[in-house]
N, C-alpha and C positions, 0 to 999 in steps of 0.2 A: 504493500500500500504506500508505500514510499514514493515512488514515482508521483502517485495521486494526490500527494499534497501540491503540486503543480496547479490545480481545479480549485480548492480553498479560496484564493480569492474571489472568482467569478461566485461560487457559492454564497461567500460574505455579500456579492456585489445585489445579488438578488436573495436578497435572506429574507423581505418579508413575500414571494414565490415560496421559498424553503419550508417557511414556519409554518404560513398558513398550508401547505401539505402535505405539513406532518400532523397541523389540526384534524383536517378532513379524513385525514387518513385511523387518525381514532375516533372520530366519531362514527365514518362507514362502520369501524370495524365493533363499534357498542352496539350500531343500531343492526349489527350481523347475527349478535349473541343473545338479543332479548328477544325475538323469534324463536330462538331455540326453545327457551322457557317458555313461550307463551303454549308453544306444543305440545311442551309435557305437562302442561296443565290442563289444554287442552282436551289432549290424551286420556288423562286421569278422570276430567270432567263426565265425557263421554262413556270413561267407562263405571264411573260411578252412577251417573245417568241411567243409563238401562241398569242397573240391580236398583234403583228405586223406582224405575217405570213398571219393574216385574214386580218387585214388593206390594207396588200399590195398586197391582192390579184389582179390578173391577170394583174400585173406588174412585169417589168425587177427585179425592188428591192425585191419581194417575195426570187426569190431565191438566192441573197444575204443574204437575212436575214434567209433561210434556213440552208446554208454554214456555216455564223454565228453561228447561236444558235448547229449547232453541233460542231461547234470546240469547243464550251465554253464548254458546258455538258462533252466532250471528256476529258478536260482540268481539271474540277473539279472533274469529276468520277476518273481519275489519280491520283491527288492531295491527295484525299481520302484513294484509294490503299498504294500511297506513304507513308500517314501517318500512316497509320494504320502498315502496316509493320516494320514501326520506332516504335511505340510502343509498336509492341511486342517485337522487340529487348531491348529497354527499360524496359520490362517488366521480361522478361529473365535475366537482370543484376540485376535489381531488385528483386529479389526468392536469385540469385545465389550473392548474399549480406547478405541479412536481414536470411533469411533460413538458409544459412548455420555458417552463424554468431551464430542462435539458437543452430545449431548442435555442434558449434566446444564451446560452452556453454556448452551444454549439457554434451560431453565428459568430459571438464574439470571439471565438477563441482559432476558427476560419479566418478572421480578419486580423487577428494576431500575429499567426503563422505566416499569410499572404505579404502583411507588412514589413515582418522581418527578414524574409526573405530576400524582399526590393533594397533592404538594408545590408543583406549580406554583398563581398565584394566577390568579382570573375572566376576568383580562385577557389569559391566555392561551389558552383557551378560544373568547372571542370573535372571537380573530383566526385559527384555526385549528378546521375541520370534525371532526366525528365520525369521517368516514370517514376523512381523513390521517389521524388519531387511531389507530386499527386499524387499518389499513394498515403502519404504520410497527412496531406491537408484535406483528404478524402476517405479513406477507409480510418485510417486512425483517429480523427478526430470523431468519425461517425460509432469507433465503436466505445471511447470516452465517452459519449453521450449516452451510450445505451446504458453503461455504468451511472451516471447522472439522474437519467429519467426510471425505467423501466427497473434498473437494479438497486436501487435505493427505497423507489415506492414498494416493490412486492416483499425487498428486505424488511423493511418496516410494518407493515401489514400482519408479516408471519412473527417478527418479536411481541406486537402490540394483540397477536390474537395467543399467543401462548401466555404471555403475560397475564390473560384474563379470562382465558378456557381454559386451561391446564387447570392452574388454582379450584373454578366451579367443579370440575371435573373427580378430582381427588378430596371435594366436598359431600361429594352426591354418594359417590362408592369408589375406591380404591383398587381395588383388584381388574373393576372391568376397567377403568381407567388405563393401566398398566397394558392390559391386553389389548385394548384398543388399538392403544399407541405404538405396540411392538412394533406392525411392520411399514410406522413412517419414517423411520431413520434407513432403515433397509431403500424406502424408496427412495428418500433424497439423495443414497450416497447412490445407488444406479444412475438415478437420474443423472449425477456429476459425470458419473464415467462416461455415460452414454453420450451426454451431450458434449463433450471433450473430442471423443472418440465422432462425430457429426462433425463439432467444429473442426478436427483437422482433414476430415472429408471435404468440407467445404473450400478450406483454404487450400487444397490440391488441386480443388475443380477450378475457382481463381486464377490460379496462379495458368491449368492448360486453360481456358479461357481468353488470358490476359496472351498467353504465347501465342495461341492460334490469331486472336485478333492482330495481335501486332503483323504475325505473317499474310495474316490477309492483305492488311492495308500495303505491306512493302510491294506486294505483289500486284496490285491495282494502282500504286502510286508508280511502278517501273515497270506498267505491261509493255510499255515501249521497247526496252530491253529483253523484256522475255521474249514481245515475238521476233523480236530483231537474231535472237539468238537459238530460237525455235526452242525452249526448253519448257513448255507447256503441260507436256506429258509428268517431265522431271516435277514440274512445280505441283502437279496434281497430285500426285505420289507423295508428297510432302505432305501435300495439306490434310492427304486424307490419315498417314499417319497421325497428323496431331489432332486430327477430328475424332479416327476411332481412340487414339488415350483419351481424351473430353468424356469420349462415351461411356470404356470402362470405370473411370472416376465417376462417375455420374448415377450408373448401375449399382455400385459399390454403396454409394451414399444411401440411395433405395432401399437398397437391402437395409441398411443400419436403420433408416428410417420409419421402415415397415416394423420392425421390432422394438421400436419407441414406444409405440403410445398402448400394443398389448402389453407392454409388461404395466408400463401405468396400471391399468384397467385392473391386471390382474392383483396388484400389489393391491390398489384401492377395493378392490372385490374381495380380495383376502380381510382385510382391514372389517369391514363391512362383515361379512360371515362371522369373526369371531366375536363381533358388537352381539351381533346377535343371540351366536351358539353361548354366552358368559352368562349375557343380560337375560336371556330366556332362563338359564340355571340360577340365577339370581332373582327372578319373578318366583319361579316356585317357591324360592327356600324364603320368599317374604320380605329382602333386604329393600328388592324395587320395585316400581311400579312400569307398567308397559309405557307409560309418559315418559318412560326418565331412557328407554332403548329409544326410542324416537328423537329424544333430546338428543342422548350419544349419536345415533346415526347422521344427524344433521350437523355434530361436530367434527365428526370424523370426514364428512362433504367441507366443511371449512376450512379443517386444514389442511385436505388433501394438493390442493391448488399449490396454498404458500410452501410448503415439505417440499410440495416437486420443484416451485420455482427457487427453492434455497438451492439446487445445484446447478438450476440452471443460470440464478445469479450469482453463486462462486466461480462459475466458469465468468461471465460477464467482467467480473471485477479481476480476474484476472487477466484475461483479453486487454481488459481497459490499463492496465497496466503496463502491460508490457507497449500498448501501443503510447501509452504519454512518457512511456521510458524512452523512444522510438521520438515524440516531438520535442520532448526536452533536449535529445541530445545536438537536433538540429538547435532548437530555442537556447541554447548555451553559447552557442556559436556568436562570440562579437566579430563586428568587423574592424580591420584596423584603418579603414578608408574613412576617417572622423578629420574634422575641421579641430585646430590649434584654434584657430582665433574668430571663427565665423563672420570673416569681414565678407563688407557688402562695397564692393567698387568696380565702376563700370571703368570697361576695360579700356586700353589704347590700341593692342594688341602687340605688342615688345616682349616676343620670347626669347628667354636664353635658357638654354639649357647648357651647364657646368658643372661639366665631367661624370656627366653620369653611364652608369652602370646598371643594369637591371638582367636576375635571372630570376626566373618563374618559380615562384614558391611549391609549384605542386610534383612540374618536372625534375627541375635542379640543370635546367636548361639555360646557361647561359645566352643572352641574347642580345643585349647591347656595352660595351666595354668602352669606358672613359669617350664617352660620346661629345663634344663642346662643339654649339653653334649658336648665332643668333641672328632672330626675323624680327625686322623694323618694323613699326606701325606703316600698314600700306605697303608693305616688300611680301613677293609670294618667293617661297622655299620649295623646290622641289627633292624627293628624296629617293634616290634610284638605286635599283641592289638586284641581283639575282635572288630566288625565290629564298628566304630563311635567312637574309640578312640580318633582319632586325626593324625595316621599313615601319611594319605596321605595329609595333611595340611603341614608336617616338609617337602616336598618333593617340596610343592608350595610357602612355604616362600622364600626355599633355592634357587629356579629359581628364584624369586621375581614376580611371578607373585601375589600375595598380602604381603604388607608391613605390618611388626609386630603391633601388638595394644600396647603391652609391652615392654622391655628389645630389643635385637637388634642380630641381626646373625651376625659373620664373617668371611671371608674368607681369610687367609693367614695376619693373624690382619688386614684386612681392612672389613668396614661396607660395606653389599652387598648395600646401598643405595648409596656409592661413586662410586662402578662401573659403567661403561658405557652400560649400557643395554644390548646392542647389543656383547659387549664382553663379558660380564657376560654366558651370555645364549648360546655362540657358546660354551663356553668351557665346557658346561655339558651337557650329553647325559642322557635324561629323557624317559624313557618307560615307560605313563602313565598307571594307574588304566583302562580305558577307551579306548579302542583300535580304532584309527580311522588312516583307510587307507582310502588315494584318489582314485577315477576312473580313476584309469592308470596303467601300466604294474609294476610288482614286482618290475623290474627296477628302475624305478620312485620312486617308493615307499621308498627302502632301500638309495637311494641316495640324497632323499628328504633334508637333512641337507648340503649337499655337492654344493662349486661352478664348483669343476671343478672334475667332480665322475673320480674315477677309477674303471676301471674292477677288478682287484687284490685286491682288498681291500673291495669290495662287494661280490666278492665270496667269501672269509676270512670273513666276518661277516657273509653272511647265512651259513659257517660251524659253525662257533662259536654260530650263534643261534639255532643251529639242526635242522635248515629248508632248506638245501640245498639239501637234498637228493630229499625231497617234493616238489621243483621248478624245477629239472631237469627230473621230474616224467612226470611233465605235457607236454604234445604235443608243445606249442610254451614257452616252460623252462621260462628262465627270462621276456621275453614279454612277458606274459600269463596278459589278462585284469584282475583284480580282482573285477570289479565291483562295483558298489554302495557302498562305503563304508563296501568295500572287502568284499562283500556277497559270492562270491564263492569261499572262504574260508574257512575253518571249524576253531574253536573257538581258537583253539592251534598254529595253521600257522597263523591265524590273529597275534596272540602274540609274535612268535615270527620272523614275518618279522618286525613287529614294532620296536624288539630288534635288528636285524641290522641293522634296520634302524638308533638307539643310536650307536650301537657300531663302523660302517664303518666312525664315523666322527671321531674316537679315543680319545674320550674326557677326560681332567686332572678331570672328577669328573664323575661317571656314578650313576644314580640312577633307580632303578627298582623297581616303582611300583604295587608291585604284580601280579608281570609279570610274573607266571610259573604258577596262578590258573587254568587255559583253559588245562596243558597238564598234560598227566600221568605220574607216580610215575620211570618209562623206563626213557621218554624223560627230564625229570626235574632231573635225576641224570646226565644225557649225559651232559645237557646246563648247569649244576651248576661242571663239572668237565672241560668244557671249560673255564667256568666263570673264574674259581679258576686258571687260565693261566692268566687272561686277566685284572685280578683284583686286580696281585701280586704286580705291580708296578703304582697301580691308585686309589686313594679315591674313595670309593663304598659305596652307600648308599641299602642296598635291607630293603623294605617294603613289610611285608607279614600278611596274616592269618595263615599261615601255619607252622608248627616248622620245618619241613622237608627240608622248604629253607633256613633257617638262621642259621643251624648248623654248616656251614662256615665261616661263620665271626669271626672278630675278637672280638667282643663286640655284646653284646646284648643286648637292650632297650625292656621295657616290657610297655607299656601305658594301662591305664585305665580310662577312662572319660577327656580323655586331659592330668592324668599327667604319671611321670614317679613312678610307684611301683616296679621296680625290675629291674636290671642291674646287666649282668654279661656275665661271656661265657658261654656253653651249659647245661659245666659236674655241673659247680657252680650253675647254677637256677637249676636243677637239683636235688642237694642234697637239696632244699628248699621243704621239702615235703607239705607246705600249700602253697605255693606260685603259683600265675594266671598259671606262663610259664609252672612249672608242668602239672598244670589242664590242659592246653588247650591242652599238648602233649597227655596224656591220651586218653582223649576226642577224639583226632583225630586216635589217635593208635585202638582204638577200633570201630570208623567209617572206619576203613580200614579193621578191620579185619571182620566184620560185612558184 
């Protein structure tokens, strides 16, 4: 239960949800047990009734005591009615407490997890799937709740009905007490195995579920490649293997399933038979009355629910454990990406980075070594390197989405670690390496950085990005869905919606990614001659493979294995005839002409 003190304060936070349905929850459970008694009096009434309707046969008092004995029955069958109807209102307040108390749990603690995540830094990410990722803010939180709502109420229920049927119970008679009760501890400890032995049935079927679907979808997101490659049959073969495991998992469960609820029945049948077989030997010998087997019977129906649910909510609280053990240990996770001084200053854009160094905390992958340059307010930098330089590392310091291992960046003399996060990052528009558009209209998409989007200022970016022609092409222009992670798309409109999507925020620093790979040699002179409007009066960073995009700039960085081998402008690397920038222009001159 350790774990579970994690939930403690959302508990405190809705404690009068709490109290009041642990109220509810004992009053259902009083107005559960004076029914019972009303029976055995009932009972007794009824049978004391006929030995005086026979007594007084063919006397005036017969039907007095006919009159009698129906008004009382009339009176206690009411009585009954009445209560029972009170406890389901009782009951209804009860759910509509403890329940939603779990739920309104549930939510906040959804939006916890959700938040802290956006909080943790890249490095966490990389060491941890998408699917743990959902997993952990979806099934686990969902089964903390079940622990919250369902396993707390029914826990409660069965403390508050032993508490005060047990007690009547070894009031009444002791011995049939004893006997009644033998084989509810038999069923609760089944019940636990059983349902243990279900739950980890279930989470097998999950888990081929969770595989199958993943292989479905890879296999529908690349039919292109399968039929390109004919391997349809192979892929069928696959899937049907992991459909027939789905299956026998599935059969398995069934089976355990189908043996659930007879042993119930039988345990509670057993329970019942020996209420009987005791309390019948207990009528003759005089100790009880047929009211008081009727009483027990209907206790023995009371507790039979909460006994069975004590295992199925030891299983619940254990479950729920182990999964808040599972979000705490993300929920422990600080990031080290935190602001020193949370300053708010609007930029010039005057970077220097000095002598920095950075290797990746997860790989131990060195990747940029004693790195020193600096971009003027209004000077575009370009940074050119064979694939694993280090190019797109100077691009993720400068956002801060990872802090230097060495030496320190700055912006307008100040250390990007005294920025305020959140201002640091609004003021630079990044077009990653990595094109990732959301499932929503072009719209959305380019507006993405924006709180309060303009029209004007989005269609001025998709011109600037040479994607506007391409958006008003399509049938519903700017709303046009893009799909899954803009699948319907093609590679070049991917890239550059993503660029107005940098550029409609107007940022004092713009850096681009290698963000003209995707389009041809037409549309990468069109966007590098809008560029050169848009980058005359803004700090620009472009990162590339390619020479053809950096021959704009004002400066040119050349990187090899993390460091700097070559700076200059174009004509200057240029006249270095053994020099990388040369080779690579070559190299590419001749893959064009090729």
């Amino acid at each position: 239960m350790r774990a579970l003190t994690a939930v403690n304060p959302f508990i405190y936070r809705y404690k009068w949800h709490f109290l009041g349905g642990m109220l509810f929850v004992v009053l259902s459970t009083l107005l559960t047990i004076f029914p019972a008694q009303l029976v055995r009096y009932a009972f007794d009434l009824v049978s004391e009734g006929i030995d005086l309707y026979h007594l007084f046969a063919g006397t005036q008092a017969q039907r007095g005591v006919y009159d009698l004995f129906g008004r009382n029955v009339l009176f206690y069958g009411m009585l009954i009615i009445a209560l029972a109807l009170l406890r389901g209102i009782f009951l209804f307040f009860m759910r509509q407490t403890l329940i939603v108390m779990s739920r309104l749990v549930e939510n906040d603690q959804k939006n916890q997890v959700y938040l802290h995540y956006q909080s943790l830094p890249l490095s966490f990410y990389r060491r941890h799937s998408t699917g743990d990722l959902m997993s952990r803010i979806s099934e686990d939180v969902g089964r903390v709740r079940m622990y919250l709502g369902p396993g707390i109420m029914y826990f409660m229920q069965l403390v508050v009905l032993f508490l005060l049927v047990v007690p009547l119970m070894l009031m009444v008679n002791v011995k049939l007490t004893l006997y009644t009760l033998a084989p509810l501890p038999v069923l609760s400890v089944s019940i636990f195995y059983v349902n243990n032995l279900i739950e980890r049935k279930s989470d097998q079927i999950q888990r081929s579920l969770a595989a199958m679907t993943t292989f479905t979808q890879e296999a529908f997101s690349g039919i292109r490649v399968l039929k390109s490659f004919s391997r349809q049959a192979d892929s069928h073969a696959q899937f049907t293997k992991a459909s027939n495991e789905y299956k026998d998992k599935s059969l398995s469960l069934n089976f355990v399933n189908s043996l659930f609820f007879p042993l119930i029945l039988f345990l509670v049948g057993l329970s019942t038979l020996i209420t009987v077989w005791v309390g019948g030997q207990e009528v003759i010998r005089g100790t009880i009355t047929t009211g008081t087997i009727a009483e027990f019977l209907i206790y023995v129906n009371l507790l039979t629910w909460p006994v069975t649910a004590l295992g199925w909510t030891s299983s619940l609280v254990q479950r729920a454990e182990a999964s808040q053990a599972r979000l705490n240990e993300f929920l422990d996770e600080k990031t080290d990406i935190v602001s020193r001084q949370n300053l708010q200053h609007e930029m010039q854009g005057d970077i220097v980075f000095d002598n920095v160094s950075f290797t990746y905390p997860d790989t131990g992958i060195r990747a940029l070594h004693n790195v020193s340059f600096r971009i003027r307010p209004g000077q575009t930098l370009a940074v050119i390197g064979n694939t694993g330089s280090g190019k797109s590392t100077i691009a993720a310091l400068l956002c801060r989405l990872y802090d230097t291992t060495a030496g320190q960046v700055e912006i307008d003399n100040i250390d990007v670690r005294d920025y305020a996060l959140d201002n640091l990052r609004e003021q630079i528009g990044y077009v990653p390496q990595d094109v990732f558009l959301f499932s929503d209209s072009i719209r959305q998409n380019i507006n993405f950085g924006l709180d309060g989007p303009s029209e004007e200022k989005m269609l001025q970016a998709a011109r600037d990005a040479a994607v506007y022609d391409n958006i008003i092409a399509f049938p519903e222009g700017f709303d046009t869905k893009v799909g899954e992670r803009g699948i319907t798309l093609s590679g070049g409109q991917k890239q550059r919606v993503s660029m107005a999507r940098a550029l409609v925020k107007e940022p004092k620093i713009l850096i681009l990614d290698d963000s003209l790979s995707a389009v041809d040699t037409k549309t990468e002179n069109t966007i590098l001659g809008a560029l050169q409007r848009i980058m005359a009066d803004r700090t620009s960073l472009i990162i590339s493979h390619r020479v053809s995009s950096v021959k704009l700039a004002d400066h040119i960085l050349v990187l090899d294995d993390g460091t700097i081998v070559q700076h200059g402008t174009h004509e200057a690397l240029m006249a270095e005839p053994e020099g990388l920038y040369r080779a690579l222009y070559e190299r590419q001159l001749q893959a064009e002409e090729a």
